[in-house]
C-alpha positions, 0 to 999 in steps of 0.5 A, spaced: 299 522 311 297 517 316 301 512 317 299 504 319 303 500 323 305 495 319 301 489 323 295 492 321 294 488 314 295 481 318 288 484 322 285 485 316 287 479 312 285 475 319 278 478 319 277 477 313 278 469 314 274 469 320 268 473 316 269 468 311 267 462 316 262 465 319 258 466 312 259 459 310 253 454 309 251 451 316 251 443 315 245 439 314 240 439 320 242 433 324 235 429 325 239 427 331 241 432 334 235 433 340 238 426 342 244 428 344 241 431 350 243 426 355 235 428 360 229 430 358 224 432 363 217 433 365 214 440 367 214 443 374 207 443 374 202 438 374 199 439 367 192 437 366 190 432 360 184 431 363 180 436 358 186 435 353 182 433 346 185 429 341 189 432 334 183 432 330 185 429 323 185 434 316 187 434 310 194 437 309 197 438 302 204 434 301 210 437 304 216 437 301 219 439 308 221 433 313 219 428 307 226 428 304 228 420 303 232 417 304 235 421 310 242 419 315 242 419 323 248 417 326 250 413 320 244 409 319 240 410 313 232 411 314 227 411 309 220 416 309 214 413 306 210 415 299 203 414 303 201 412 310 195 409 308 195 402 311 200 403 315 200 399 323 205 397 327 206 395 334 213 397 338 215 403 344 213 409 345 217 414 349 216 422 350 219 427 350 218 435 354 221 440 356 228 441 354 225 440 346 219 445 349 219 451 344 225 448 338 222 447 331 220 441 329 224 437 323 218 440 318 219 446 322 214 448 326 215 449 333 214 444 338 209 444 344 209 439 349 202 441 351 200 439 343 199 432 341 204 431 337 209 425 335 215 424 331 216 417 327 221 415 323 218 414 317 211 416 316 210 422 311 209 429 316 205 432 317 201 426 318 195 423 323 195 417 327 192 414 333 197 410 339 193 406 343 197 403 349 197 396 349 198 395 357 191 400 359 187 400 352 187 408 352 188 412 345 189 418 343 191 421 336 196 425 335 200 429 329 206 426 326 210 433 325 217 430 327 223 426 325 225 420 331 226 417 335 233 414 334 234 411 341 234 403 340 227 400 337 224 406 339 217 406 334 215 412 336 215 419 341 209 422 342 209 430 346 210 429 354 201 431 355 199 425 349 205 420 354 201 423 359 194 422 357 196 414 355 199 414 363 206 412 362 209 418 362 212 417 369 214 410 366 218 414 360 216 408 355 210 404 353 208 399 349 204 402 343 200 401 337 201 406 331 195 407 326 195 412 321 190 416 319 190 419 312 185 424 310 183 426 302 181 432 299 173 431 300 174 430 308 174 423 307 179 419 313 181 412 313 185 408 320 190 402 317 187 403 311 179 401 313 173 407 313 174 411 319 170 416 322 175 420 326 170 417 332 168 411 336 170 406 329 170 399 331 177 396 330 178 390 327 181 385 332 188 384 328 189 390 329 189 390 337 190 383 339 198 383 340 197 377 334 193 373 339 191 365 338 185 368 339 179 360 339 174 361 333 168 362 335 162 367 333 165 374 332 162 379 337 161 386 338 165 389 345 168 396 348 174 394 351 175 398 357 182 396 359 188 391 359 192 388 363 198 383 364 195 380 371 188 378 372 187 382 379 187 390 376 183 387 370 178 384 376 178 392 379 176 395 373 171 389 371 167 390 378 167 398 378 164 398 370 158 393 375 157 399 378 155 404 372 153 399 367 148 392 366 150 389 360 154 383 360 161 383 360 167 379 361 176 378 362 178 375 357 185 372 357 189 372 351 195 369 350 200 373 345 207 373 342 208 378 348 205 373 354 198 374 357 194 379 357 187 379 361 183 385 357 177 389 360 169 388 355 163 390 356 159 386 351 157 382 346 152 388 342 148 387 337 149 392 332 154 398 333 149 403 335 148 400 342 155 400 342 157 405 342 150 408 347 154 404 352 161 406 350 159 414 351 155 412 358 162 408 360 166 414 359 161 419 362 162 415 367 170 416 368 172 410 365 177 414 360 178 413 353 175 405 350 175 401 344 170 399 340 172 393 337 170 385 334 172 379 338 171 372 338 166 370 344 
């Protein structure tokens, strides 16, 4: 009979405890945990947004995955919304890249930082919005499919390509405005809660005028090229438009709870149509992503 030394039962007895570590539940994900990575990055090579387009709105079933509310991350409570309808809000943006590049989502996919996509903390995902750069005027409209972003009073965290087609990616942060769209069965969309298009939709001006004392006056109809906190930038891109397109146009000086800010117009238009003639005109012409909106003469 073989005989074994009398220490094996201790192996067995330890293995077995190993083992027992080893099969036991995994914690609960951590929405944070990508935040412990002291430095994103941006890719090596310099990607080209210029023929990136848009996420393009669908309708998606309700998900369970990434919705559960409330959810903890380091210690403070967060709440996920029951609808995005009507949802706006104005606040930072930062991005985030490679080092992210490849690992799932908080409702698992996958992230792509080439995609335009986003993470927030408390819109329903998957879910649409359009982010519009406050300090250039320049949207894009990303899919919300992550949870985040936790540093601060961060409002949201866009991939690094949607960062990059609203030109702050080498800035790191922007200030933003949030807009969801939602999408119903019939294919019908909404942008903060008013009929949307998925195009060129005139905004209302409350929704981009960083709460301006805005003079009464006869509304009027403008593309918005731009915004500026100095005159002078604002100034450039007044006289380049001179150069493409004749229709009046105007710096418009407001004066917001953030400070001065001198905006970029092409208008007044009589009626959206012509508007939105002389928005595709001005974009064919290299003059990037516009705002269709309503403003005060």
């Amino acid at each position: 009979m073989t005989q074994f030394p009398l220490s094996l039962p201790l192996v067995i007895v330890a293995a077995l405890i190993l083992s027992g570590c080893a099969s036991s539940p995994p914690p609960e994900t951590d929405h944070s945990s990508r935040y412990t990575i002291s430095q994103d990055r941006a890719p090596e090579d310099d990607f080209d947004v210029s023929g990136l387009g848009d996420a393009r709105p669908q309708y998606e079933a309700p998900r369970s995955a990434g919705n559960k509310s409330p959810y903890t991350v380091w210690g403070k409570q967060y709440t996920v919304m029951d609808s995005n309808h009507g949802y706006v809000e104005r606040g930072t943006a930062s991005w985030y890249g490679e080092k992210f590049h490849g690992h799932k989502t908080s409702n698992g996919e996958v992230f792509d930082m080439y995609e335009m996509s986003a993470a927030h903390k408390s819109l329903r995902i998957p879910g649409y919005a359009r982010v519009t750069n406050l300090d250039n005027g320049r949207s894009v409209i990303v899919r919300v499919n992550d949870r985040g972003p936790f540093h601060g009073d961060r409002l949201i965290d866009l991939s690094y390509a949607a960062a990059k087609k609203l030109g702050y990616q080498g800035k790191g942060t922007a200030r933003v405005e949030v807009a969801a769209i939602t999408v119903e069965k019939d294919g019908t969309m909404t942008l903060a809660g008013r009929p949307f298009s998925g195009g060129g939709e005139p905004v209302p001006l409350e929704k981009v005028a960083d709460n301006a004392d805005v003079s009464s006056g006869a509304s009027g109809l403008f593309v918005q090229l731009g915004s500026f906190s100095s005159r002078n930038p604002a100034e450039v891109l007044l006289g380049k438009a001179r150069g493409v397109i004749e229709n009046p146009m105007r710096v418009r000086a407001v004066d917001t709870a953030s400070g001065r800010f001198h905006r970029v117009q092409v208008g007044p238009f009589r009626n959206p149509d012509e508007a939105r003639q002389a928005q595709a005109r001005l974009e064919n012409r290299g003059f990037g992503q516009t705002i269709l909106l309503t403003d005060s003469h």
